[in-house]
PDB file of N, H, CA, C and O in Angstrom:
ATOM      1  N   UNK A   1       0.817  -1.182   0.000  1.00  0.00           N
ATOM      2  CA  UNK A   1       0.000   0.000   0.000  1.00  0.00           C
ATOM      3  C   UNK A   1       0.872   1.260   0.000  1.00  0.00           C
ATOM      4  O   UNK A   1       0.655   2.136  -0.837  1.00  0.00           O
ATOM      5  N   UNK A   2       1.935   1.396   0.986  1.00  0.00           N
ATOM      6  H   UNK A   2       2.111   0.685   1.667  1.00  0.00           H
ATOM      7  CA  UNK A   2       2.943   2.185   0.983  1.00  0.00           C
ATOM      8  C   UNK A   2       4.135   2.215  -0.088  1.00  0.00           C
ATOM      9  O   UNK A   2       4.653   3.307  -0.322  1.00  0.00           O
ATOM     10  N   UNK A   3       4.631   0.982  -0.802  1.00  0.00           N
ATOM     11  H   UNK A   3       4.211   0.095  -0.612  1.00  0.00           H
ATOM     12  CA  UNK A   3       4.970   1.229  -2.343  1.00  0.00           C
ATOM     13  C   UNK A   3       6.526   0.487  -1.376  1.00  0.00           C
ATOM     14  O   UNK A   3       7.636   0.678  -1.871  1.00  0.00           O
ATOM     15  N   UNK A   4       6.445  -0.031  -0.510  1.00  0.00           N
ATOM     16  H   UNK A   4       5.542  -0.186  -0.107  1.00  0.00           H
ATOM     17  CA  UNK A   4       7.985  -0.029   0.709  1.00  0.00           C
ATOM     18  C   UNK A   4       7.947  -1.533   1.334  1.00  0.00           C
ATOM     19  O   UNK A   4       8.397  -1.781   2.453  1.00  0.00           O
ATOM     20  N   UNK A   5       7.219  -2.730   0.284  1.00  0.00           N
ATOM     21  H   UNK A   5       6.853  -2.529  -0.624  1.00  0.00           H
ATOM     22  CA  UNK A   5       7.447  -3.695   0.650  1.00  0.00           C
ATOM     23  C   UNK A   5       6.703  -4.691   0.086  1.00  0.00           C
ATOM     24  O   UNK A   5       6.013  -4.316  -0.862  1.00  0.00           O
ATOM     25  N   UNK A   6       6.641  -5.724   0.346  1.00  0.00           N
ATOM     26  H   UNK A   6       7.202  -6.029   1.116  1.00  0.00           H
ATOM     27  CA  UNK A   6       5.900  -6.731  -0.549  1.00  0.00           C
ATOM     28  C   UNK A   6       5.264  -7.757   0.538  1.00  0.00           C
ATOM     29  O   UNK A   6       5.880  -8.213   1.501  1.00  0.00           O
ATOM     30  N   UNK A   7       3.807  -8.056   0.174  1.00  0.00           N
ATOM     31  H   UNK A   7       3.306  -7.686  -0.608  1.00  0.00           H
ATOM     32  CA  UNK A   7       2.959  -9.458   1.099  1.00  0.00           C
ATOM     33  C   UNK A   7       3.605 -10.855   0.736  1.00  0.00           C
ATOM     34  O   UNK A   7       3.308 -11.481  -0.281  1.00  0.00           O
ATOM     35  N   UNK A   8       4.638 -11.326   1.801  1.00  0.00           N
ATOM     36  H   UNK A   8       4.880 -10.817   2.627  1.00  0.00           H
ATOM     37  CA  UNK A   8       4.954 -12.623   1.074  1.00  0.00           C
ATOM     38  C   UNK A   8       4.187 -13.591   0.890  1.00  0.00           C
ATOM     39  O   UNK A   8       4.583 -14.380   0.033  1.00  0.00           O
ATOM     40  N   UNK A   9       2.714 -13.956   1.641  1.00  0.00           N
ATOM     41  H   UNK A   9       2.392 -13.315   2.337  1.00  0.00           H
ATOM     42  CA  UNK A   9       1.809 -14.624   1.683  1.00  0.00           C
ATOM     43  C   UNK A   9       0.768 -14.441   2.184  1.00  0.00           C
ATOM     44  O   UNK A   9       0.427 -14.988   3.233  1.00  0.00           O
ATOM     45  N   UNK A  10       0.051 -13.623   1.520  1.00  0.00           N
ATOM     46  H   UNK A  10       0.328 -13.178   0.668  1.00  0.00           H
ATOM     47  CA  UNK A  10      -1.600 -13.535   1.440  1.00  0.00           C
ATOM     48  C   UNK A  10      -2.528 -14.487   1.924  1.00  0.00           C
ATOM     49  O   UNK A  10      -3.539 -14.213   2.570  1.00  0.00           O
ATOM     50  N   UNK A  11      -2.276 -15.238   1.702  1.00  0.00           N
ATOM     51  H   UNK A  11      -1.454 -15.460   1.177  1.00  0.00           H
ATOM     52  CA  UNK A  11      -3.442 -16.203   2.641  1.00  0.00           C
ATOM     53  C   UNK A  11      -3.374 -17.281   3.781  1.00  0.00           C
ATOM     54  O   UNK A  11      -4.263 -18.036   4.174  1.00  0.00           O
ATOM     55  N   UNK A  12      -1.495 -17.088   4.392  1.00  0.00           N
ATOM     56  H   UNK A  12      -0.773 -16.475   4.073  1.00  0.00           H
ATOM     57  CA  UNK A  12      -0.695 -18.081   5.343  1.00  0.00           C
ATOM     58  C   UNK A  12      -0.827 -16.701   6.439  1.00  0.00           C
ATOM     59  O   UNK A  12      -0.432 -16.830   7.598  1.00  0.00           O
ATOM     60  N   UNK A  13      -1.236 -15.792   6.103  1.00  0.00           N
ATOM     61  H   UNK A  13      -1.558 -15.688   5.162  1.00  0.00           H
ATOM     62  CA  UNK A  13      -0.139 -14.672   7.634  1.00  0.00           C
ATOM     63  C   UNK A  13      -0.755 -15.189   8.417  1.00  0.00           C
ATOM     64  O   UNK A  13      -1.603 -15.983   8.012  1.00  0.00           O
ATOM     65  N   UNK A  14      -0.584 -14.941  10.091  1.00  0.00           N
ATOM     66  H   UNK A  14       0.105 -14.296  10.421  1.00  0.00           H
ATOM     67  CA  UNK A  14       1.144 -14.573   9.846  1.00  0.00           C
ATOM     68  C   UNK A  14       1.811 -16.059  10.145  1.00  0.00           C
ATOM     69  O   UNK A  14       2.726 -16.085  10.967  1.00  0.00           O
ATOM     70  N   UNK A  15       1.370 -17.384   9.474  1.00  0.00           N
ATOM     71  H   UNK A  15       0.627 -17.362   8.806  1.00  0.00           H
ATOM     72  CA  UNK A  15       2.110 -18.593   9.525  1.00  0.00           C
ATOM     73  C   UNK A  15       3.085 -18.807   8.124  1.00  0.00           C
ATOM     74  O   UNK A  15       3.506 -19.904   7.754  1.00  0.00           O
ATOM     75  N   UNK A  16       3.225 -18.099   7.752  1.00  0.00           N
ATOM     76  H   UNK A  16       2.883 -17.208   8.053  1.00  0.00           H
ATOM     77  CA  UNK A  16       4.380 -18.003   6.713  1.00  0.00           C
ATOM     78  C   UNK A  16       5.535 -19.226   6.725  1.00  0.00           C
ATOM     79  O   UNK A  16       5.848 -19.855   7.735  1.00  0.00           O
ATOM     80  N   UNK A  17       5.831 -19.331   6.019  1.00  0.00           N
ATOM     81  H   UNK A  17       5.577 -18.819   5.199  1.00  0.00           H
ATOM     82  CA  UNK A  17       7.172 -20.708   6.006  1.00  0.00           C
ATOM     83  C   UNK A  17       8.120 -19.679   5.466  1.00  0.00           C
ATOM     84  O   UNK A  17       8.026 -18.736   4.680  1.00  0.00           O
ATOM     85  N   UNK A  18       9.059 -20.216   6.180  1.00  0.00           N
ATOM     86  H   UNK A  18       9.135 -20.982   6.818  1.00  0.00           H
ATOM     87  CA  UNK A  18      10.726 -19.551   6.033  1.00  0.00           C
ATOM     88  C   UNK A  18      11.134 -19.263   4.397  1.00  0.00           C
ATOM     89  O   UNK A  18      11.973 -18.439   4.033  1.00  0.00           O
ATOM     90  N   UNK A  19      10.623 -19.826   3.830  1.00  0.00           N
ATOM     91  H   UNK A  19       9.941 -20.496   4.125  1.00  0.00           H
ATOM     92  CA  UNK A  19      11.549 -19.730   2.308  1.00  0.00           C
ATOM     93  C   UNK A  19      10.168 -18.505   1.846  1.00  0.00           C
ATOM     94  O   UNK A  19      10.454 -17.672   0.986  1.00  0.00           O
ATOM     95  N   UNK A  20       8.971 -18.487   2.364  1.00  0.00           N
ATOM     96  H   UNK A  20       8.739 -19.163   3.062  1.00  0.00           H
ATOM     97  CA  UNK A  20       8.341 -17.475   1.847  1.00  0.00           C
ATOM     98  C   UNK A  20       8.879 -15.856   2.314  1.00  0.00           C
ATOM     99  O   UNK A  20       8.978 -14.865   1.592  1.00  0.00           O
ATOM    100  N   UNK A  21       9.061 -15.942   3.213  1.00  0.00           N
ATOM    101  H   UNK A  21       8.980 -16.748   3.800  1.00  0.00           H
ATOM    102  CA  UNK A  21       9.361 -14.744   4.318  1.00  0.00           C
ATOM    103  C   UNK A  21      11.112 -14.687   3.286  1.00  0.00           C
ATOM    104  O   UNK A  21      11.325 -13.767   2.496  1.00  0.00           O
ATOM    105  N   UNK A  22      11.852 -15.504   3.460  1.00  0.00           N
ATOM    106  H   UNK A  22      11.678 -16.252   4.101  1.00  0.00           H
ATOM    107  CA  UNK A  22      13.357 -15.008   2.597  1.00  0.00           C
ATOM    108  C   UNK A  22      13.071 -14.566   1.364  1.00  0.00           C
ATOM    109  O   UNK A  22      13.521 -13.468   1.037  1.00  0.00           O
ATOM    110  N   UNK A  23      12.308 -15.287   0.478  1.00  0.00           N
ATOM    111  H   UNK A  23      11.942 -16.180   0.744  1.00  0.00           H
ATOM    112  CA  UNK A  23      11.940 -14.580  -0.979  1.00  0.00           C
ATOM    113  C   UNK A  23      11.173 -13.786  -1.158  1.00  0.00           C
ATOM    114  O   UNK A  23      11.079 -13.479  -2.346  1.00  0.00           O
ATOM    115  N   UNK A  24      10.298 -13.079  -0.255  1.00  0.00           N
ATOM    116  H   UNK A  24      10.375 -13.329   0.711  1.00  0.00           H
ATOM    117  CA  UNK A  24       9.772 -11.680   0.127  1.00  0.00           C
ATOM    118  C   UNK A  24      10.848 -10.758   0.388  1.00  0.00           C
ATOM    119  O   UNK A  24      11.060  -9.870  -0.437  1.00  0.00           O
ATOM    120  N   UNK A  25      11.621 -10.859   1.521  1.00  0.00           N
ATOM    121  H   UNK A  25      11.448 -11.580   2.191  1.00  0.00           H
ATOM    122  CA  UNK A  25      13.367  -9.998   2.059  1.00  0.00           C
ATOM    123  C   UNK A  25      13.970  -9.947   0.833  1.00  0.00           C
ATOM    124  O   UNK A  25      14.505  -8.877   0.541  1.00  0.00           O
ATOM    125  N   UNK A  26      14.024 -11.040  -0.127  1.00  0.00           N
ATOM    126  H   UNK A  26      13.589 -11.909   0.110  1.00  0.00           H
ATOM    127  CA  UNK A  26      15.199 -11.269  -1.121  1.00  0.00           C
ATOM    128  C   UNK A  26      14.515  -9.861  -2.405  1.00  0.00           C
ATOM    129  O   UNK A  26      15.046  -8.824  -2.802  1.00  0.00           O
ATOM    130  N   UNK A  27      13.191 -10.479  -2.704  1.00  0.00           N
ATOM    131  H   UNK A  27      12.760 -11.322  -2.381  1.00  0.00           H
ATOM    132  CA  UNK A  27      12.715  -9.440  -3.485  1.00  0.00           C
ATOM    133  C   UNK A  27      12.699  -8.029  -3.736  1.00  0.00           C
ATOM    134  O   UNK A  27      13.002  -7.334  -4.706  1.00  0.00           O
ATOM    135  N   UNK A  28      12.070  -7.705  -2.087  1.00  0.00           N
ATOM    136  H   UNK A  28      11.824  -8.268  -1.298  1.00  0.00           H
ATOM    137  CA  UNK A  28      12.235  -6.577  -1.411  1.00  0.00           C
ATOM    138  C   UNK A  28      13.877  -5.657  -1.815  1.00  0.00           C
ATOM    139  O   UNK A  28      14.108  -4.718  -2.578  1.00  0.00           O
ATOM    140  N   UNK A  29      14.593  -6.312  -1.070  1.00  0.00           N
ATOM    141  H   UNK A  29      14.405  -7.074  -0.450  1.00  0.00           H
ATOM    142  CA  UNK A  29      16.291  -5.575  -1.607  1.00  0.00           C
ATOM    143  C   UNK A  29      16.908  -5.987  -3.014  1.00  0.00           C
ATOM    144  O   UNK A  29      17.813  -5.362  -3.565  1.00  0.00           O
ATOM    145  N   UNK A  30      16.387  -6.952  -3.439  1.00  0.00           N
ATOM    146  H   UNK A  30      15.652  -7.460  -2.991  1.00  0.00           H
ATOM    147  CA  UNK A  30      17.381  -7.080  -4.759  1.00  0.00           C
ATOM    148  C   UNK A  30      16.531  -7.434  -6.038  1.00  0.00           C
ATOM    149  O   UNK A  30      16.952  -7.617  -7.180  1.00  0.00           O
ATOM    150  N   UNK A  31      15.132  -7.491  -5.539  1.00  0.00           N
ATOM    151  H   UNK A  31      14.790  -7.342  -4.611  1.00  0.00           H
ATOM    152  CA  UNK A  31      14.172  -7.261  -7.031  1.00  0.00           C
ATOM    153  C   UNK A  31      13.853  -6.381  -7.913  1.00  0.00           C
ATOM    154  O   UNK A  31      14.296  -5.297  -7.532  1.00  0.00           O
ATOM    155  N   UNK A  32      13.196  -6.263  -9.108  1.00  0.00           N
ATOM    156  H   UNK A  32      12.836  -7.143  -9.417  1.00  0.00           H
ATOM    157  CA  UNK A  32      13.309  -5.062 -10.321  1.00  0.00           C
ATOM    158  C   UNK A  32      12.980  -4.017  -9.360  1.00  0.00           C
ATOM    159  O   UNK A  32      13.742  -3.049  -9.371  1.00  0.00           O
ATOM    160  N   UNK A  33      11.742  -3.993  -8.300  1.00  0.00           N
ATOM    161  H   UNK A  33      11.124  -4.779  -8.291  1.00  0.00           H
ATOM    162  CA  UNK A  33      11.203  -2.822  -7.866  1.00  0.00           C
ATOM    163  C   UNK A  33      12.110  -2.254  -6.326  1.00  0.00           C
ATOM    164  O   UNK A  33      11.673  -1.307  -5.673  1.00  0.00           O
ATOM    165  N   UNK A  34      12.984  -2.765  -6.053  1.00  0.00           N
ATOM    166  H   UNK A  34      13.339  -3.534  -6.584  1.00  0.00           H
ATOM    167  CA  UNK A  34      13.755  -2.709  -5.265  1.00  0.00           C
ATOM    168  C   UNK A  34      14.472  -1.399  -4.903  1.00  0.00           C
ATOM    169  O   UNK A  34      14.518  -0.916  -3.772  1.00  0.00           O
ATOM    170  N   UNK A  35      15.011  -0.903  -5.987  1.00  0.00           N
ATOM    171  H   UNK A  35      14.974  -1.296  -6.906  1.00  0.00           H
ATOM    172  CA  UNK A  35      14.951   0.918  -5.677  1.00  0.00           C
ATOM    173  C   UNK A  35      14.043   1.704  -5.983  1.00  0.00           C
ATOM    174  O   UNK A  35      14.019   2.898  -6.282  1.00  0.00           O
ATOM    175  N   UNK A  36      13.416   1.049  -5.898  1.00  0.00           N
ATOM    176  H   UNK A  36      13.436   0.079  -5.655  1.00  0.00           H
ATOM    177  CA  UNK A  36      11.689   2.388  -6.207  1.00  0.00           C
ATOM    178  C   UNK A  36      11.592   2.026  -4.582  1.00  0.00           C
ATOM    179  O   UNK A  36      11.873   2.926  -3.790  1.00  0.00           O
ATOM    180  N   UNK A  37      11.278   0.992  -4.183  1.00  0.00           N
ATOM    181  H   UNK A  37      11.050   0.261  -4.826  1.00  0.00           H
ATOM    182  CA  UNK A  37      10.966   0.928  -2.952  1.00  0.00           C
ATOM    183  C   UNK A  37      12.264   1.397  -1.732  1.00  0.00           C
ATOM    184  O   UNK A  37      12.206   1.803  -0.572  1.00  0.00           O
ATOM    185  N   UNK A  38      12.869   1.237  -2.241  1.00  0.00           N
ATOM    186  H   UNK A  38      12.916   0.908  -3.184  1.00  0.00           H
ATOM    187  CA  UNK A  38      14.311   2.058  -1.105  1.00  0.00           C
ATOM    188  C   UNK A  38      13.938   3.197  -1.516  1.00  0.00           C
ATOM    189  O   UNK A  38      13.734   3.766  -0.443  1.00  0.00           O
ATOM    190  N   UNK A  39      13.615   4.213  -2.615  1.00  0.00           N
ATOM    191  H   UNK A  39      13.780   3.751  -3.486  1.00  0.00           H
ATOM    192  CA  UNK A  39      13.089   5.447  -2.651  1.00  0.00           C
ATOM    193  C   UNK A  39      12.147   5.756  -1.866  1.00  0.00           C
ATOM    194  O   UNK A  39      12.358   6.861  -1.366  1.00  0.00           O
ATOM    195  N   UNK A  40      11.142   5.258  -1.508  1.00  0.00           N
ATOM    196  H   UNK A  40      10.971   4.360  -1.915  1.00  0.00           H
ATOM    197  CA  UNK A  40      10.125   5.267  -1.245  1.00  0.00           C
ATOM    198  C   UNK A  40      10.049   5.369   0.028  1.00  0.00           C
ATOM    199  O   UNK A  40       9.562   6.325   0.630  1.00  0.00           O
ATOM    200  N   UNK A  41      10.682   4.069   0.665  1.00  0.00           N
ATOM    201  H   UNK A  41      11.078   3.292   0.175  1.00  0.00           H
ATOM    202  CA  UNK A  41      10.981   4.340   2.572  1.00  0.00           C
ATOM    203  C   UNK A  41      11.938   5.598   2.695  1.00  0.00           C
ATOM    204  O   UNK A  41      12.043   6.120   3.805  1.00  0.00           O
ATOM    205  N   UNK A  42      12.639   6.112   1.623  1.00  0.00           N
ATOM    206  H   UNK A  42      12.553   5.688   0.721  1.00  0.00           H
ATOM    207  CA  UNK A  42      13.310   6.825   2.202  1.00  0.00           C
ATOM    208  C   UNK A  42      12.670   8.502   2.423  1.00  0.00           C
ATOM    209  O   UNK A  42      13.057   9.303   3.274  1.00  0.00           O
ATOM    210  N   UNK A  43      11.547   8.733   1.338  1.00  0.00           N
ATOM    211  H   UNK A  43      11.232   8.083   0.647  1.00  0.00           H
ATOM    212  CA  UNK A  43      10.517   9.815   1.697  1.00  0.00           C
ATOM    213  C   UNK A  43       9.994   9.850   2.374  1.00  0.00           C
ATOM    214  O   UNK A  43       9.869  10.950   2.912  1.00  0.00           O
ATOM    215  N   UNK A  44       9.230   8.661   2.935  1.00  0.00           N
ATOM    216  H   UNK A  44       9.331   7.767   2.498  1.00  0.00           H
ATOM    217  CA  UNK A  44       8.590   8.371   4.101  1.00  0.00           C
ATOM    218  C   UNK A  44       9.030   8.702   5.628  1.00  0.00           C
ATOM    219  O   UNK A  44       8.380   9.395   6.411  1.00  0.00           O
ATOM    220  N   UNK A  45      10.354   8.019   5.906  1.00  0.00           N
ATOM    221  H   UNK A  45      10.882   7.456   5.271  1.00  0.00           H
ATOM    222  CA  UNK A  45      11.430   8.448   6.462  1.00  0.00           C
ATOM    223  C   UNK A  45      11.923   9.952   6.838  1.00  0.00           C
ATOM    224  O   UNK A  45      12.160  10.277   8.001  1.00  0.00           O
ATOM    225  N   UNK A  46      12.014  10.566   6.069  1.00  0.00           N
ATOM    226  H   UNK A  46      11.822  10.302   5.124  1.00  0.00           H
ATOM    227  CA  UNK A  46      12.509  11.973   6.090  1.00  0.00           C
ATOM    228  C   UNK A  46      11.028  12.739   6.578  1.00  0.00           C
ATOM    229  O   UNK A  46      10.999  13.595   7.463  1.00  0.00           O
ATOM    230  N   UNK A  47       9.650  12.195   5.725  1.00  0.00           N
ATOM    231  H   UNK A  47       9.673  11.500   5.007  1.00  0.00           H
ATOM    232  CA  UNK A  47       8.526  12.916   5.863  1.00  0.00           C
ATOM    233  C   UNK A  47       7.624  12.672   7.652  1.00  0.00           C
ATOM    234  O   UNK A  47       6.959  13.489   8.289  1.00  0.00           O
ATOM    235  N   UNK A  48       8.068  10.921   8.054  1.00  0.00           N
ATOM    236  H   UNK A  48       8.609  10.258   7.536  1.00  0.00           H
ATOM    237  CA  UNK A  48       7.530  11.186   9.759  1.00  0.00           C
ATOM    238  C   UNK A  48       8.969  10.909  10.619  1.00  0.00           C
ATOM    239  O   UNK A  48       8.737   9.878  11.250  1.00  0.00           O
ATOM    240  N   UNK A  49      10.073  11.267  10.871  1.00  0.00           N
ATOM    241  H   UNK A  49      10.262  12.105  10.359  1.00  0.00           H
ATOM    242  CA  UNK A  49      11.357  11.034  11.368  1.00  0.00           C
ATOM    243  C   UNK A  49      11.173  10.610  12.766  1.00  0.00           C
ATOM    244  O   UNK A  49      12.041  10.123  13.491  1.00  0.00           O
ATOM    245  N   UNK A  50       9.495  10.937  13.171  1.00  0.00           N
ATOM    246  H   UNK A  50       8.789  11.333  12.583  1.00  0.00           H
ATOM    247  CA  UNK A  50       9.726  10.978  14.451  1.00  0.00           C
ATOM    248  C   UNK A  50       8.846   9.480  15.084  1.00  0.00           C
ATOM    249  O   UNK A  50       8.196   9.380  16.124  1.00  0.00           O
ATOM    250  N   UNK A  51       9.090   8.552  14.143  1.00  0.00           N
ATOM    251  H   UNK A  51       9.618   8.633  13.298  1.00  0.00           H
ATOM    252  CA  UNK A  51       8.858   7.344  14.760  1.00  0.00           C
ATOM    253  C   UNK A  51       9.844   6.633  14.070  1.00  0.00           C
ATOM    254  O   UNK A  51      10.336   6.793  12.953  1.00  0.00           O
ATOM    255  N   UNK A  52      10.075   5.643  15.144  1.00  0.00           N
ATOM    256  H   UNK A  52       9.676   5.513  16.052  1.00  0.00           H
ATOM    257  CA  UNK A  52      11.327   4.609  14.895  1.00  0.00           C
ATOM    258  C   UNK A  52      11.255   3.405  15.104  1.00  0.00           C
ATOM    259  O   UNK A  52      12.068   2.679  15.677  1.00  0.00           O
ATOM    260  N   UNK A  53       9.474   2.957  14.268  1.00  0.00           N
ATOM    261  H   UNK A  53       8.814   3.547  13.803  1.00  0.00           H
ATOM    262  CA  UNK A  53       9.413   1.673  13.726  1.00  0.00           C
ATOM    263  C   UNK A  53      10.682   0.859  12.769  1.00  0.00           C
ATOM    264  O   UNK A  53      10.858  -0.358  12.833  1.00  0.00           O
ATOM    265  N   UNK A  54      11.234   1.483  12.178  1.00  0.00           N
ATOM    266  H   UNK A  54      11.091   2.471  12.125  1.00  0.00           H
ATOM    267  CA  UNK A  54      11.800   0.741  11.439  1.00  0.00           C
ATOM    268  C   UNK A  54      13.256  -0.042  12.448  1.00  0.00           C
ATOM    269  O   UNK A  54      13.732  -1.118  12.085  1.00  0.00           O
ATOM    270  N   UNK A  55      13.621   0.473  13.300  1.00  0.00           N
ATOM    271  H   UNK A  55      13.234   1.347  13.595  1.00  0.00           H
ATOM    272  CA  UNK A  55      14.326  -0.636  15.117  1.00  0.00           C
ATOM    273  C   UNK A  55      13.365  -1.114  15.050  1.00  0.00           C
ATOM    274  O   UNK A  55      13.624  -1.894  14.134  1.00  0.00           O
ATOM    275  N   UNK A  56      12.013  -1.369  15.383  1.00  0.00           N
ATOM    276  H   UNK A  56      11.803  -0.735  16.127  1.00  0.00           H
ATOM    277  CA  UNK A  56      11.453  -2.433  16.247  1.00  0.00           C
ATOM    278  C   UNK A  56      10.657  -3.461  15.113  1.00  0.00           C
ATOM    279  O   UNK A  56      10.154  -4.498  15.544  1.00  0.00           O
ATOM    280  N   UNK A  57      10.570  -3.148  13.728  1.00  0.00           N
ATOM    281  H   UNK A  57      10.978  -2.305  13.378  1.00  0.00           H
ATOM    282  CA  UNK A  57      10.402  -4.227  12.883  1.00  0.00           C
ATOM    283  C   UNK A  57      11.612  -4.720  12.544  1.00  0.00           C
ATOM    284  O   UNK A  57      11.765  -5.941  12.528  1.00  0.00           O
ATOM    285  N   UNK A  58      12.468  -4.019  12.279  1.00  0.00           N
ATOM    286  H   UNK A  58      12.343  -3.026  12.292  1.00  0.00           H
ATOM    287  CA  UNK A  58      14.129  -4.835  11.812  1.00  0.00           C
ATOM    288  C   UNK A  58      14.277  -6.057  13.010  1.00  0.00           C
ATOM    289  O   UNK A  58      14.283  -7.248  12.696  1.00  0.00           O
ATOM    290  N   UNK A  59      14.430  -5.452  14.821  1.00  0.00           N
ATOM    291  H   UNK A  59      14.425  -4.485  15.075  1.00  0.00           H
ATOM    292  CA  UNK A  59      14.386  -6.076  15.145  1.00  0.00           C
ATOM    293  C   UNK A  59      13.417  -7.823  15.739  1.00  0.00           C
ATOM    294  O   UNK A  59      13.726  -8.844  16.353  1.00  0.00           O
ATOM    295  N   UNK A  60      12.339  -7.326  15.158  1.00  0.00           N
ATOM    296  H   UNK A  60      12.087  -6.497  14.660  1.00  0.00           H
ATOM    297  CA  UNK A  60      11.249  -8.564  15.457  1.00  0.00           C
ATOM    298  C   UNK A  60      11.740  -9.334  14.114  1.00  0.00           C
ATOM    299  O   UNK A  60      11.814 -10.518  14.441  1.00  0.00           O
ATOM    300  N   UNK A  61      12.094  -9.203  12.809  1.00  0.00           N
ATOM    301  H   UNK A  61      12.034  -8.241  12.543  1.00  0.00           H
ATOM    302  CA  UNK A  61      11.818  -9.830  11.965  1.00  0.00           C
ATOM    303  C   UNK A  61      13.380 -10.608  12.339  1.00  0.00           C
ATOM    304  O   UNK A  61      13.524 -11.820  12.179  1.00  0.00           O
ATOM    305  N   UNK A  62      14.372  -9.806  12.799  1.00  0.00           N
ATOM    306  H   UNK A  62      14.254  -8.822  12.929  1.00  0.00           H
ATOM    307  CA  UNK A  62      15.858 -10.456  12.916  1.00  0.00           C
ATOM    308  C   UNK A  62      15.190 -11.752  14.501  1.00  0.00           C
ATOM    309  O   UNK A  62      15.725 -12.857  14.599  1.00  0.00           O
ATOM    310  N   UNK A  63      14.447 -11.471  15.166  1.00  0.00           N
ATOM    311  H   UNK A  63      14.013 -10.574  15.087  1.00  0.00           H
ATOM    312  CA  UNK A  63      14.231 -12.443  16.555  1.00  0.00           C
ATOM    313  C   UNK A  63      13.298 -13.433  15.980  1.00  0.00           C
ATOM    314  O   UNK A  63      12.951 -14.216  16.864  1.00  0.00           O
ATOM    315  N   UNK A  64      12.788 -13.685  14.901  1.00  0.00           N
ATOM    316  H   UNK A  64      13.070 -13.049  14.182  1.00  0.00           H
ATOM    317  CA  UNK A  64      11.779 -14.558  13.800  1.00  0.00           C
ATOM    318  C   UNK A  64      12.960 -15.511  13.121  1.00  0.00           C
ATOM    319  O   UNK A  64      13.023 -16.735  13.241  1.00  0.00           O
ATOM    320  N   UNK A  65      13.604 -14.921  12.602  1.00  0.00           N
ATOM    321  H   UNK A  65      13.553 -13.927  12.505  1.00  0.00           H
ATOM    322  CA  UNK A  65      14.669 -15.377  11.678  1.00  0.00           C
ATOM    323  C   UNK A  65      15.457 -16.344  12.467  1.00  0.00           C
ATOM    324  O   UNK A  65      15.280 -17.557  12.363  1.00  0.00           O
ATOM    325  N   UNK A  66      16.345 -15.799  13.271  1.00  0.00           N
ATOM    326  H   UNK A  66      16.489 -14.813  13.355  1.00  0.00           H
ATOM    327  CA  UNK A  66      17.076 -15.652  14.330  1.00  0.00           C
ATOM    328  C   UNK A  66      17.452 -16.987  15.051  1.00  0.00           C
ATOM    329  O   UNK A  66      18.144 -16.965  16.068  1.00  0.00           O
TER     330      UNK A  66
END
């Protein structure tokens, strides 16, 4: 909706299997739309600075992984 990430599985959330959740991450940073979307968090970013979701999803998704 925000243009800053991709649904790895639409009809599993949030029971996702590991190789779905990596080829969502994988897409996300190194797919065609991959710098549109690093553009994108990064307006976002600059436009609300004053929340710092992006620590506490980095870190839940690294304690998932993990």
């Amino acid at each position: 909706m925000l243009g800053i990430g991709r649904w790895a599985n639409k009809e599993a959330k949030p029971r996702w299997e590991q190789w779905e959740l990596a080829n969502g991450i994988n897409e996300v940073l190194f797919g065609p739309k991959a710098g549109q979307m690093r553009k994108r968090a990064v307006e976002l970013a600059e436009k609300y600075p004053e929340f710092s979701g992006r620590e506490k999803a980095a870190g839940a998704i690294m304690a998932f992984v993990g």
